[in-house]
N, C-alpha and C positions, 0 to 999 in steps of 0.2 A: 580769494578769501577762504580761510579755513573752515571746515565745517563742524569746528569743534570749538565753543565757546573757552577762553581763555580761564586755565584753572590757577587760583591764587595759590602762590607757593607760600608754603607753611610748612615749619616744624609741626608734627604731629602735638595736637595739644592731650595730654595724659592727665586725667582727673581721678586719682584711685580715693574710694569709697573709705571713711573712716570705719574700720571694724576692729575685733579683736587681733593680737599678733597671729600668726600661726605657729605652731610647735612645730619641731621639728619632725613629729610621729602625725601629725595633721595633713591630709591630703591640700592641697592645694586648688583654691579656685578655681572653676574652668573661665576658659575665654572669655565664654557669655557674662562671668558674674566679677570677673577680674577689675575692669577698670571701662573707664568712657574717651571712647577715641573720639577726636574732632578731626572729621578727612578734608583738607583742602578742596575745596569745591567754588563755584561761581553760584552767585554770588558773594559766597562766605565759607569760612567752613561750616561741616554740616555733622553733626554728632550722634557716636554708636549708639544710644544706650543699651545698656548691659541687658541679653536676654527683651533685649523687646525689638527689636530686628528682622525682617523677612526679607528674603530673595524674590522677586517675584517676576516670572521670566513667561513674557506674552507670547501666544499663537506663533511657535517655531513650528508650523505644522507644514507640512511636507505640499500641502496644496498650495500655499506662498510659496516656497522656498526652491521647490524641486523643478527642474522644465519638463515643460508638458503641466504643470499643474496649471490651476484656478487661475495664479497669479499672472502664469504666462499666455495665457486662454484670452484674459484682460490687456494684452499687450504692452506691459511691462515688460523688464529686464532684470531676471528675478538675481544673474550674477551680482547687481547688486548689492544685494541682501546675504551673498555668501562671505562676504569680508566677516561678518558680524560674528561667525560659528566659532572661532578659535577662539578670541579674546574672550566671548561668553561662554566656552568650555571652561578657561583657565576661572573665568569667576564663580561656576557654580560650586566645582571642587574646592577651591577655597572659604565657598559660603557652607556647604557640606562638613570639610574638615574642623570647623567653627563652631559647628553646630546651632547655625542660624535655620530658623524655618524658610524651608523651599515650598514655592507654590507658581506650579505650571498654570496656564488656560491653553483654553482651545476653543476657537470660534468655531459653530456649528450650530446644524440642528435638526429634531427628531426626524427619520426617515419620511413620517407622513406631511411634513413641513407643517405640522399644527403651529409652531412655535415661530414661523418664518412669516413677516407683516409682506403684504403685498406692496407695500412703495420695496422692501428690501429685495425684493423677487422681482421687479419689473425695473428697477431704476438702470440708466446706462442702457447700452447695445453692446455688450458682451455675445463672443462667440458661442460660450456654454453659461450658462445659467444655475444657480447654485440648486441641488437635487439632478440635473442633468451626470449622464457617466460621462466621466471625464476619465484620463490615462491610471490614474490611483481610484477610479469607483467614481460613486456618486458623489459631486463637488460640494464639500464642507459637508456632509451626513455624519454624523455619531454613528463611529463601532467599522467605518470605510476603513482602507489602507492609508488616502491620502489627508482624513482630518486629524491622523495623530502626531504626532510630533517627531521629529525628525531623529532617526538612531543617534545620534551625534549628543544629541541634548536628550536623552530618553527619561524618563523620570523614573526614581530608587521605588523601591514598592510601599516604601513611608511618606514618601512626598505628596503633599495635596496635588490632586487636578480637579481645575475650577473648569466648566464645560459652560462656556455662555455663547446665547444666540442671538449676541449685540456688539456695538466696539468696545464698549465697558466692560473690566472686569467685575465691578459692582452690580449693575443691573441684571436681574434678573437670576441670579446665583445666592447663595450663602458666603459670600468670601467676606463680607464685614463680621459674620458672625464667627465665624474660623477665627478672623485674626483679632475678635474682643476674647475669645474663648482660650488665646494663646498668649495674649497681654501684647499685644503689637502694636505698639505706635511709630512704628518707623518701617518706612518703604523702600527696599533700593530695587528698582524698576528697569527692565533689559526687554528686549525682544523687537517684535515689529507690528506693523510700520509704526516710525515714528509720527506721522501727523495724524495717523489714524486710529490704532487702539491702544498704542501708548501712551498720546497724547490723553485720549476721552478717560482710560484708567487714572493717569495723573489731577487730571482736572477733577473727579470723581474722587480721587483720594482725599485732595486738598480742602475739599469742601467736606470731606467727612473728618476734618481736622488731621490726617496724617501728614507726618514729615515725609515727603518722595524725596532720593536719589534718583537723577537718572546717568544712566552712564551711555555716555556719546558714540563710545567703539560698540558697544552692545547693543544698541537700539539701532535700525535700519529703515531707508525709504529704496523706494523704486527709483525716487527724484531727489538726486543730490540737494537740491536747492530746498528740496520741501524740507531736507534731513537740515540742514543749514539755519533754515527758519524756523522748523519746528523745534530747535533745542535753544536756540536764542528766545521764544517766547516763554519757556519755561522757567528759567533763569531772571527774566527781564525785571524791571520795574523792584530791584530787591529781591526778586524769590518769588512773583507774582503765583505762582505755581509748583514752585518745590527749585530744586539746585541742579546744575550740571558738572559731572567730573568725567575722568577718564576710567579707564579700569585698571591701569595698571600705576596710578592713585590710589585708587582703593584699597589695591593688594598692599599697596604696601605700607598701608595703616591696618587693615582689619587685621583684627584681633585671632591667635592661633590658639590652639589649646594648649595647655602647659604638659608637658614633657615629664615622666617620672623617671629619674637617675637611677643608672643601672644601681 
């Protein structure tokens, strides 16, 4: 069975804004304020709107993703999670080119583990233990080599990074306040794991009324199965949780900047 929830095929549905013409000496709309895409998605399609849009690309941080890291310390197969890096290269630069807000996280926490609950420090029998040195430093610490984010996906010097020491990108951070302070009601949601802080992000969004995207090629599990299930409950029941599509769906609705004629 695929592990990618079945995307309805649609003609892009195109709803441009009544406003005045433009002249000919009149610059042209950008992207953001152009027009409203509806992107083919499951359960439905699932709509741009214009300038209210965020990237939001979860814990690509080098202690999952890398061997020898956290993720591999826990005995996972972090190869897994390496399918995910190109198709979420090809979306960031096209959410950049757009100019939609990007916004990185990074699971962690303070060097002195003030901020770290003791059920999240003792839970499991892991080999190393999160503040233990692990091959990239201290596992999951703020300011290590291995809790920042992987060169591949590195973030522009404008891009938010949200620093949370939960699976939520919500708890515990300002990212609701960021994205009211940015007019952002719409989420399209990448990263990893899928059952784990993509999932809790999503779920945390929807309850805070946001539209989530998630993209299937983009978000990653250790466990196929988990990756299987966890993108099917998102979708489920109508949308119980926001929409599933692919990425290279997306690309080919989201909106580009308009071009000025030599």
């Amino acid at each position: 069975m695929s592990t990618t929830p079945d995307v309805t095929q649609l003609e892009p549905a195109v709803i441009t804004p009544t406003s005045p013409e433009t002249s000919p000496t009149t610059s042209a709309p950008s992207a953001q304020e152009d027009a409203v895409v509806a992107v083919p998605a499951t359960p439905g399609p699932f709509v741009l709107p214009p300038g209210e849009v965020a990237l939001v690309v979860i814990d690509m941080q080098r202690d999952f993703l890398l061997p020898g890291g956290f993720g591999e310390t826990l005995g996972n197969d972090v190869s897994q999670l390496a399918a995910v890096i190109p198709p979420l290269q090809q979306v960031l630069a096209a959410a950049r080119a757009a100019g939609l807000m990007i916004i990185h996280t990074r699971e962690g926490h303070r060097p002195d583990l003030s901020d770290l609950p003791p059920a999240k420090l003792s839970r499991g029998a892991p080999s190393k233990r999160i503040g233990d040195e692990g091959r990239y430093g201290r596992i999951l610490i703020r300011g290590e080599y291995g809790h920042d984010i992987i060169d591949e996906l590195a973030p522009l010097p404008d891009e938010l990074v949200i620093d949370k020491p939960g699976k939520g990108s919500f708890y515990g951070t300002n990212l609701q306040d960021s994205l009211r302070a940015h007019g952002i009601t719409t989420l399209i949601v990448t990263g990893v794991t899928t059952e784990v802080c993509v999932h809790t992000t999503v779920r945390e969004a929807n309850d805070r009324g946001y539209d989530v995207l998630v993209l299937s090629d983009c978000v990653g599990s250790y466990f196929p199965e988990f990756q299987r299930v966890g993108l099917e409950m998102v979708a489920a029941q109508g949308g119980i949780f926001g929409w599933v599509t692919d990425s290279a769906t997306l690309l080919a609705h989201l909106p580009q900047p308009a071009t000025t004629a030599a």
